[in-house]
N, C-alpha and C positions, 0 to 999 in steps of 0.2 A: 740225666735223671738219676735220684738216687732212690734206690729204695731200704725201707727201717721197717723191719717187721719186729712187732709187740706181739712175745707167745708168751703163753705159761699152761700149765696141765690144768691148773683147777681155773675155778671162777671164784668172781666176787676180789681180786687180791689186787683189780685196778689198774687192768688191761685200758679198758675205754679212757677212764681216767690222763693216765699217760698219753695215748694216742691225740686229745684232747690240747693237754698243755704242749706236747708238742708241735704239735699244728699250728697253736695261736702263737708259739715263738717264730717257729719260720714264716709264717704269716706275717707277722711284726719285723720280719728282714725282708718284705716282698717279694719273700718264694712262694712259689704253686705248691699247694699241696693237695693231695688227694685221698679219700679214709676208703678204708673197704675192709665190712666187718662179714667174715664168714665163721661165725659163731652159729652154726644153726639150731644148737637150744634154746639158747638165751642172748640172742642179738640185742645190741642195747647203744651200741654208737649213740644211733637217734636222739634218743635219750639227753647223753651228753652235751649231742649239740646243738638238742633244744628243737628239733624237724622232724617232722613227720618221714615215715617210711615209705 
């Protein structure tokens, strides 16, 4: 298992975004992957991928 952590200090500059495309590339090699947004201001994965919290 590998893990890729998406940071950055501010918001809005497309954290989720990233997280996102990269997911549906490894996705599209038949890897597992897994998201876990601990943004507690402004969570917003969901969002991205479309699911309810």
């Amino acid at each position: 298992m590998r893990i890729i952590p998406i940071m950055a200090t501010k918001g809005g500059v497309g954290k989720s975004k990233v997280c996102v495309s990269l997911g549906r590339a490894f996705r599209g090699r038949d890897l597992k992957v897994g998201f876990l947004d601990v943004d507690w201001v402004a969570p917003n994965l969901h969002v991205e991928l479309g699911i309810d919290p």
